[in-house]
Structure formats: C-alpha cells, structure tokens
N, C-alpha and C positions, 0 to 999 in steps of 0.2 A: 898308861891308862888302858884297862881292855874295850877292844870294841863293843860298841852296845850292843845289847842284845837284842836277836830279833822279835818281830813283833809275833806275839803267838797266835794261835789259828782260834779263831773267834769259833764258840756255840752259837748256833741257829736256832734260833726259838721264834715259833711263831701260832699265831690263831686266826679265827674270824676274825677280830678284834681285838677289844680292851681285854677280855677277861684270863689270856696270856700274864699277863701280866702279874696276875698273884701265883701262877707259878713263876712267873719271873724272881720275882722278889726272893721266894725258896732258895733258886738256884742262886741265886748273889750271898745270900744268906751263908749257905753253905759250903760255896765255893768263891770266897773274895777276892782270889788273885787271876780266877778266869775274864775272860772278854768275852762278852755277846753281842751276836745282832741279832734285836727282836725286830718282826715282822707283823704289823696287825695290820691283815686284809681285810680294811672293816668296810672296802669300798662292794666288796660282795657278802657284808655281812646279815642275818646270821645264817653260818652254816647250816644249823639245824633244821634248818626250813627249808632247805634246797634238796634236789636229787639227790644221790652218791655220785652218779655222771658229774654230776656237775660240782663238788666237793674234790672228787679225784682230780679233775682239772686243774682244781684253783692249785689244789695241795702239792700237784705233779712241778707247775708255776714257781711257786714260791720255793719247791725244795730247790730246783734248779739256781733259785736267782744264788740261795744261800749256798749252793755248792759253787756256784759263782765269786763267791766271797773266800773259799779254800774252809769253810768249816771244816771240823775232826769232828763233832758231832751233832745231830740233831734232837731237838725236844718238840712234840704235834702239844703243844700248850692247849689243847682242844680237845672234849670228850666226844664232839661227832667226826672230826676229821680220826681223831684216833682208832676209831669202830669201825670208820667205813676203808679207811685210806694205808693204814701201818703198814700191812702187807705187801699193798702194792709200791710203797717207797721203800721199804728195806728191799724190794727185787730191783727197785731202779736205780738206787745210790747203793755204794760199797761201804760208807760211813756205818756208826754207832746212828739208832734213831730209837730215842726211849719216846713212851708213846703210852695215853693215861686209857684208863677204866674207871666207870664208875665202881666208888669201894664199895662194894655187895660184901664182898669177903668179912674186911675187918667189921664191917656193922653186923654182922651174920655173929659177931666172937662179941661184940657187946651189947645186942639189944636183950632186956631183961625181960620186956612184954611179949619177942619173939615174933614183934611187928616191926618191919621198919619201912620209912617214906623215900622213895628216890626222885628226889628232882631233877630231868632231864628236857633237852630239846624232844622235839617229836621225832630226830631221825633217830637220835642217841635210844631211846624208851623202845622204837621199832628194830632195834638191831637185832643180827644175828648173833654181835658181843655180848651185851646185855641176855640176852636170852639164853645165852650158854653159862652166865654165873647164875643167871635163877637158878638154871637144873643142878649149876655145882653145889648150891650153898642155900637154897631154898628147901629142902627136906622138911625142917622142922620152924622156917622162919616164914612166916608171912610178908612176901615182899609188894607193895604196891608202888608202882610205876604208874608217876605224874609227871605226864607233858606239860611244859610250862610255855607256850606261844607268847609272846611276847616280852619276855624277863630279862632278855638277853639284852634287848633294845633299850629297855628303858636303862641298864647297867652301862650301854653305849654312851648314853646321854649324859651320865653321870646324873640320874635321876635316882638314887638310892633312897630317898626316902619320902617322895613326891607320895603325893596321895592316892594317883595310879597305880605306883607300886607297891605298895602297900597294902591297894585292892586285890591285887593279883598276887598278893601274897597270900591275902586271906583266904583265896580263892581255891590254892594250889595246895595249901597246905594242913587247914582246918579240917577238912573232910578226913586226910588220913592221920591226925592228931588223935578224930574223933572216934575211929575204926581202932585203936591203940598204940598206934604207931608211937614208939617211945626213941625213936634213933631216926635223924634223916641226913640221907645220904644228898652232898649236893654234887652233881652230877654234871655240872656242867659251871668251867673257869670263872666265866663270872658273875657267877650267885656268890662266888667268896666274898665278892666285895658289899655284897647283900647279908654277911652273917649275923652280923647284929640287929637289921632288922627280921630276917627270920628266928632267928632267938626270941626277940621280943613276942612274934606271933607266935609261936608253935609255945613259948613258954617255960617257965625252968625246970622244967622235970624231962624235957626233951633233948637228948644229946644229937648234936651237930658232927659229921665224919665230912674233912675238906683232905684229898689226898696231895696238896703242892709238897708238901716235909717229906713224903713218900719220894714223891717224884724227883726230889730233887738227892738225897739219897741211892736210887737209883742210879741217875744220874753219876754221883760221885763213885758208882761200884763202877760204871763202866767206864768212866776218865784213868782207874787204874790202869789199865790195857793200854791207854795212852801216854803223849809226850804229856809232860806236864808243861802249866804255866811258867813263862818265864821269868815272870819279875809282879809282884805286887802293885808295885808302880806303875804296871801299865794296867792294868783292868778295867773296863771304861764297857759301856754300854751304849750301841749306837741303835737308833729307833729309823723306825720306816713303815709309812703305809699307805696301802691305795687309797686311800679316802683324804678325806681334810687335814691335813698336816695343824691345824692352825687347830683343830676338835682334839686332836691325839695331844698335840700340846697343852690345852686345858683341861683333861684330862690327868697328861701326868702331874701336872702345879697342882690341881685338886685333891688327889692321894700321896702327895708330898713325896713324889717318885723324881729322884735327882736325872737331870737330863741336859746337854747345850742346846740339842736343839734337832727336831726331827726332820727326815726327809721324805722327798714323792719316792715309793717306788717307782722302777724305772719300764715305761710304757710296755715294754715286752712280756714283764712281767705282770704288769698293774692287771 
C-alpha cells in the first residue's frame, strides 16, 4: 500500500466577517478538491468604517497567522481591505494574494441606461481604487457611488431581511434606481447575501453584478503556477474568528454552509 498522501497547503481566505464567505462558497465551488482556512475578523468588524491604519493592521494580522498555517495562497474575501491593503501584503508575503474590486468594469460592458449604482462601505466608495476605475471606465457611463453605513452589520447579524434592512435598502438604493441606474454593482462581500432582497427593491428591470465567480476563476488561473491538490478526499474547510465562535456558528447553519465546528483565533492574532 503507498504511503498516504500529504496533507495539502490550505487557501487563506479571509474578511471583516461573514461576507467572505460568499466568495468562499465560489472558491469550493470551483476548486473542490482544494483545503481552506477562512478567517472572519468580525471581532473588528466592519472594516469599512475603520481607518486604512487601522485595516492594514488587522490585514497584516491575519495574513501572518494564515502564512502561519503554510498557505500557497491568499484570497482578501473583502472589497475595503482589498482597496486599502493588496499592495501592502503582496510586499510582505512571497505567496499568490488574489484580492477583489468593485466590478465597475463589467457593469460599464452591461448597463443599457449608462447608469450604474455601486454599493460600497464608506472606505471602499472613498478609495483611491474606486476612483481610478471611474476614470478607466466612466467616460460615457454615469457611475454613482453609495455608501452604505450599516449593511454590513446588519448582514453580520444575519438580519437579511429584518425591517431595518430593508429600510436601508430603500434608503441606499431607490434614489439611484430613480436617477436611472439600470445595473448595481455590490461592492462589498456581504450585500451578496442581501441579493434577493436588493432584487426585490431596486426591481426587475435592474441587473445585479456580484464578482465571487470572477474571483474564484482568478483564483483557479493562479493555482496553475502551483502544486496542485492532493487527494479529493481531503478537502475540508476550517473556520476561525475573532469574535463569537458560537455567532459564526449560527451563521454558517443559517446559510446551510457545511462546517464541524469553528474556532477562536489565536490571541496574537485576534
């Protein structure tokens, strides 16, 4: 009998929080014989609301603990860590680190009224990333950038369709329905798990651009360069996060996300 095989070098994926996770899902999706460890730092969540000082930190944190783990590569499951922070982790780890944008682009190649809505954090909407696809891809498209303060939170709670949210939907996104916005870009991990009720508000003449399929495509271009998975049979997904282990847990049983069971990240990290 050949010796087993070894165990292969887990993906690092990680966010503020929950909203990792619907790129999570992409990346299983597309790659089902890889290993991950996701990371939701929802104990300092949301990012979008913080400094960059203080997002680099967290980001610097966590990429460590997961180069701690021997990853081969990393996923920033986060559209303000990815804005503020890519640069400075692809200088500080030697790994692969695929890392999102709000899609401006592709909603730029679909909007038919030549409006489109981005919903983002406030740090994500103030970036210098964002600001540089307006100028690429804004010539002839009318792009409006909506901060959305609180969305993230109530998606933390797994409040997705609470009456709060719902208000802050109408809030965030009626105005630039009304302006013509015929495409909205969600701009931030976890409004994905918000698409159906944004659907329902914004209405059906409104297309919805969510880039996890991208991401995780991505993803699989750069795993070419690598070793590949060892064995199907091992693929397994291990969770962690600085916050409430026992909320992250009720979380994933609520979006029917298979899991044994999460843990604390580990104080140096947390």
């Amino acid at each position: 009998m050949p010796p087993p095989a070894a165990p292969a070098q887990p993906i690092g994926v990680f966010d503020s929080g929950v909203g990792g996770l619907s790129v999570l899902r992409a990346l299983r999706a597309r790659l089902p014989a890889e290993t991950f460890i996701y990371v939701a730092d929802s104990g300092h969540a949301p990012y979008g609301d913080q400094s960059p000082e203080f997002v680099e930190a967290r980001a610097a944190a966590v990429s460590r603990f997961l180069m701690a783990h021997n990853a081969k590569a990393m996923v920033i499951a986060c559209n303000t860590a990815s804005v503020l922070v890519a640069a400075s982790l692809r200088r500080l780890h030697p790994l692969p680190i695929v890392a999102m944008e709000p899609a401006i682009k592709p909603a730029a190649m679909v909007t038919k009224s030549k409006v489109m809505l981005v919903l983002a954090t406030t740090s994500t909407v103030r970036s210098e990333s964002v600001a540089r696809l307006c100028r690429a891809h804004g010539d002839d498209v009318r792009i409006i950038l909506q901060a959305c303060p609180g969305l993230a939170d109530q998606v933390e709670l797994a409040e997705f369709s609470s009456t709060a949210t719902r208000e802050l939907l109408r809030q965030y996104i009626l105005p630039g329905v009304a302006q013509g916005a015929d495409t909205i870009v969600l701009g931030c991990t976890h409004y994905a798990f918000l698409a159906r009720e944004i659907a329902e508000t914004a209405g059906p003449a409104v297309f919805i651009v969510e880039p996890s399929d991208a991401i995780a495509e991505q993803l699989a271009r750069v795993l070419l360069t690598l070793a590949p998975a060892s064995s199907l049979s091992q693929a397994a997904t291990t969770f962690y996060t600085s916050g409430s282990t026992a909320l992250l847990s009720s979380f994933l049983t609520a979006i029917n996300e298979p899991f044994e069971q999460v843990f604390e990240l580990p104080a140096d990290s947390a």
